[in-house]
N, C-alpha and C positions, 0 to 999 in steps of 0.2 A: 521833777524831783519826786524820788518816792517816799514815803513814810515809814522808811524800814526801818527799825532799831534791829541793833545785833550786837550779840553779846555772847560771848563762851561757846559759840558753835550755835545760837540759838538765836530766833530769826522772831520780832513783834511787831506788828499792824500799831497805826497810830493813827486814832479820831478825836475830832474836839467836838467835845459837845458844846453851842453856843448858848444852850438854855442854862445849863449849870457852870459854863465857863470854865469846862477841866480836861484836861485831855486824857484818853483812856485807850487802852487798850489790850492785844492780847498774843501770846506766844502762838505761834504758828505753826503746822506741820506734828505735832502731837497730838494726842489722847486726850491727854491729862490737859484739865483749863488752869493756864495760870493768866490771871489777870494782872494790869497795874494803871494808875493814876498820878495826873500830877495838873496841878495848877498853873505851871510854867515846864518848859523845856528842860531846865535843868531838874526838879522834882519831876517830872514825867521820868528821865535817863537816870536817875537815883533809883526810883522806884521799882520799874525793869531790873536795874541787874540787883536789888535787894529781890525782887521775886525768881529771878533763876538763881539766886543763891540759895533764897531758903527753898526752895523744892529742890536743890541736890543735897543740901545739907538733911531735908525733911527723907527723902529716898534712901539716904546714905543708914540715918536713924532708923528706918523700918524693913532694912534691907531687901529695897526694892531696886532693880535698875532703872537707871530714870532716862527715861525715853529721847533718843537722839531724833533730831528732823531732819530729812531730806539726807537720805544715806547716800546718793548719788545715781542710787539705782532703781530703776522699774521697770517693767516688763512694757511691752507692747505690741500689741496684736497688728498686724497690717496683713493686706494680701499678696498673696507670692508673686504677684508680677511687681508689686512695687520692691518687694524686697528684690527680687533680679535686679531691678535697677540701682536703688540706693549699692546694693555689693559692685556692679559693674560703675561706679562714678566713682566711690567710694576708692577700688581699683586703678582706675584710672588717672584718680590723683597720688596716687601710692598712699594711698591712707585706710585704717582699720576703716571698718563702719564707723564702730564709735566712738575715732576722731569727727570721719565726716559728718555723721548727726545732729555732736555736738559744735561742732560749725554752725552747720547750717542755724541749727537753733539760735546762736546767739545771734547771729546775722537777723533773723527774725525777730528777736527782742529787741537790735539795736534800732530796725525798722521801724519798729511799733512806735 
């Protein structure tokens, strides 16, 4: 199981500290650090989505746009005989590349 919180399109890590006995953590995939905390489960998930509310309400106030995570897209570099190949499988299942990629990937995750 993972410790992901998500809320509003926005993705937080979740660790427990056992010295201090609270669980803490942080928004993911941004710039900007938004933390939160909670003593229990339920105050940990209170706390998260009171902290991406007040940093969109706080952004909205200072007219900034506030930072999406994980647009869907990245770039990446490989070498041209792998890209021959990935386009010729790719092809061969009648699928874009990046259907096939995104296959492959999660096939990968699901392995892990």
């Amino acid at each position: 199981m993972k410790n992901i919180l998500k809320y509003k399109g926005y993705a937080g890590n979740v660790n427990f500290d056992s010295d201090d006995k609270v669980f803490h953590g942080r928004v993911l995939g941004i710039t900007d650090v938004i933390g939160f905390e909670g003593t229990s489960v339920t105050e940990l998930e209170k706390d998260f989505h009171e902290a991406i509310d007040d940093y969109l309400e706080t952004c909205l106030k200072i007219d900034k746009k506030p930072e999406k995570p994980f647009s869907g897209r990245f770039m990446l570099r490989i070498p041209s005989e792998l890209h021959s190949v990935i386009a010729l499988e790719a092809r061969k299942q009648k699928k874009s590349i990046n259907a096939w990629i995104s296959e492959v990937c999660k096939s990968a995750i699901k392995a892990h």
